[in-house]
C-alpha positions, 0 to 999 in steps of 0.5 A: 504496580503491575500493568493490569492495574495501571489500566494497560491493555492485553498485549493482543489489543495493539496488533488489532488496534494497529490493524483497525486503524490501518483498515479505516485509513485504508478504507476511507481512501478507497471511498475517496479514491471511488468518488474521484473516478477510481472505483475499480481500484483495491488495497491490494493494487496500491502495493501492486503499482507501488512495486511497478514504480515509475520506470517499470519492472518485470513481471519476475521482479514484480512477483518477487517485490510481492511475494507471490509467484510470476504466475499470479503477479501476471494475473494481477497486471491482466486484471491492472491492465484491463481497467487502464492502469497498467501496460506491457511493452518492451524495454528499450534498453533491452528488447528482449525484456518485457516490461509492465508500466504505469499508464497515465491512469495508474500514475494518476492514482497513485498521486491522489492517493498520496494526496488522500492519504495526506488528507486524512493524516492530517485530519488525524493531526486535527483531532489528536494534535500534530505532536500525538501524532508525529510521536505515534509515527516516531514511536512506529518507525522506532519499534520496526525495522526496514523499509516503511513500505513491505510490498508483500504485505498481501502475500504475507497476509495470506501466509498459513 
């Protein structure tokens, strides 16, 4: 019996519906995220201060974990900077070295969106039940390779 007629969807349907779930996930976060007194973060900033990470990276370093250049990661720790969630200083380990950092505020963030974003597994865990679910992330981590985190998602997006 041939897939079409065992009811299978087109190939070109599990990228969408992986990316569908993706933005709704992601999109809900953000409404959250907003409704706690961040509404000025975007998609794009989590990876941005997930490849900062608590002790601090250069900006040479950031643009590499992200794929983009210094230039632009500099634009992105400017734009970080100005609404609270990032700094600049130097490394005391090297005074030479500049180092961008999480403030209070970007670390802030960062735990309720883990929070969240456990909220809302959870809530999927609820409708489907824990087993569909825990399958469904066995069966991803299974069918990729690598970190469960690409920090240069964005850029990879962006690629022509």
């Amino acid at each position: 019996m041939s897939d079409s007629s065992r009811g299978a969807r087109p190939g070109h349907e599990l990228p969408l519906l992986l990316l569908r779930a993706f933005q709704e996930l992601i999109d809900e976060l953000h409404v959250r995220l907003a409704d706690d007194g961040f509404p000025d973060v975007r998609p794009t900033h989590g990876f941005v201060l997930q490849a900062v990470g608590p002790h601090g990276t250069t900006a040479v370093e950031l643009g590499r974990a992200l794929g983009v250049s210094k230039q632009a990661a500099g634009k992105t720790v400017a734009g970080l900077e100005a609404q609270g969630y990032l700094e600049r200083g130097t490394d005391p380990s090297d005074t030479r070295r500049k180092l961008v950092r999480m403030t209070p505020r970007g670390h802030a963030v960062l735990t309720r969106s883990a929070a969240v974003l456990d909220e809302l597994r959870a809530r999927w865990a609820d409708e489907l039940g824990e087993q569909r679910v825990r399958d469904l992330e066995d069966a991803l981590a299974a069918m990729t390779s690598g970190p469960s985190l690409r920090l240069d998602t964005p850029a990879w997006f962006g690629r022509g």
